[in-house]
C-alpha positions as CSV (number, residue, x, y, z in Angstrom):
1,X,21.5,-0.9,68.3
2,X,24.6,0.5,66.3
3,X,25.0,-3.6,65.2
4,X,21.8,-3.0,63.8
5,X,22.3,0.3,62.1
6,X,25.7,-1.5,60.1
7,X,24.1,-4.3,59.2
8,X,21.2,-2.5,57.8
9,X,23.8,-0.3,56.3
10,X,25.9,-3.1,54.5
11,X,22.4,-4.6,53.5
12,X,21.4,-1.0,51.6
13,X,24.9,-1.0,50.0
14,X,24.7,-4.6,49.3
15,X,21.3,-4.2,47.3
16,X,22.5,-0.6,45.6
17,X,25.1,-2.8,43.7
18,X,23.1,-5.1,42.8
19,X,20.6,-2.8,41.4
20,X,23.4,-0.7,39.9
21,X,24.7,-4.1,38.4
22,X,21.3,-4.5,36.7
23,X,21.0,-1.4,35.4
24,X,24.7,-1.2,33.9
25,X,23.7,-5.0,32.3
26,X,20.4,-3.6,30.5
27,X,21.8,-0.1,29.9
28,X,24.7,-2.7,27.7
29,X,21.7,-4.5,26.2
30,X,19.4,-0.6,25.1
31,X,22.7,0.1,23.7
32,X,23.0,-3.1,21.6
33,X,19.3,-2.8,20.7
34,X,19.7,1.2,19.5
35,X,22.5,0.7,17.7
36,X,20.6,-2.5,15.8
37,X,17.5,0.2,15.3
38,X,19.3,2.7,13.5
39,X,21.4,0.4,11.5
40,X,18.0,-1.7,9.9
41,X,16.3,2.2,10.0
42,X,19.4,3.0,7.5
43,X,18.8,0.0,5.4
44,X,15.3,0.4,5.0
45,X,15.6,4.1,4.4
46,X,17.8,3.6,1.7
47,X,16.0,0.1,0.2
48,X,13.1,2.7,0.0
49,X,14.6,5.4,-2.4
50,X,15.8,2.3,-4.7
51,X,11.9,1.3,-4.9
52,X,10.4,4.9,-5.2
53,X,12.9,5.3,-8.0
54,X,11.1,1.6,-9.3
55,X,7.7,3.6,-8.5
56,X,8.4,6.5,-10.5
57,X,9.6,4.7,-13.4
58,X,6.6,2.3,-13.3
59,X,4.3,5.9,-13.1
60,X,5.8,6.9,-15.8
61,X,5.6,3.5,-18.0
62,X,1.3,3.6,-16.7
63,X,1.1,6.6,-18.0
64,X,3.0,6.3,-21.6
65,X,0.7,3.0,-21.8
66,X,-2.2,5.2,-20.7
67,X,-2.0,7.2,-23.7
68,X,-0.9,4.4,-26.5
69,X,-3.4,2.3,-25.3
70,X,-6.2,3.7,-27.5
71,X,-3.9,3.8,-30.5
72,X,-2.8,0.3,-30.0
73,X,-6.5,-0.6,-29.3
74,X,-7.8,0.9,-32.3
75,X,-4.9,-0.5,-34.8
76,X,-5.9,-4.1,-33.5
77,X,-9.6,-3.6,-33.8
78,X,-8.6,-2.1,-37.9
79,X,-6.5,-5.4,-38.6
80,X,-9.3,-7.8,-36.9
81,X,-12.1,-6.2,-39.0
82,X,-10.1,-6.2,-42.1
83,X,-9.1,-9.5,-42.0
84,X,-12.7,-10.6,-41.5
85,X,-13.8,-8.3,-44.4
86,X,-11.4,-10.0,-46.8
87,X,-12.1,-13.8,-46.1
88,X,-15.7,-12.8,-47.5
């Protein structure tokens, strides 16, 4: 019986290491994969303020043609009609 309990014994310890080996191997590899995370989160973070700096200029450009629009409109519409008025 005490053959038994050994064996069953080095079997357990045999298995433990394995598992341990496992874990250490994908513990390496949730490291790798972290470390990959943050590193495209920081690129992406700061590709992001580049563009919302793009965004707020382009706002701003929307809005100053928002309000010349009309006079620019208007202008064009003055020229067109007095160009037609003086090939009569």
């Amino acid at each position: 019986m005490a053959m038994d309990v050994e064996a069953e014994i080095r079997d357990l310890k045999r298995r433990v290491g394995e598992l341990e080996g496992s874990f250490g191997f994908l513990t390496e590899q949730v490291k790798s994969v972290h470390k990959d995370l943050l590193s495209f989160e920081e690129k992406t973070d700061k590709k992001l303020r580049e563009h919302d700096g793009r965004f707020d200029r382009l706002d701003q450009d929307l809005k100053g043609l928002r309000s010349d629009l009309p006079k620019i409109v208007g202008d064009t519409m003055r020229d067109v009609l007095r160009e037609e008025r003086d090939r009569k």
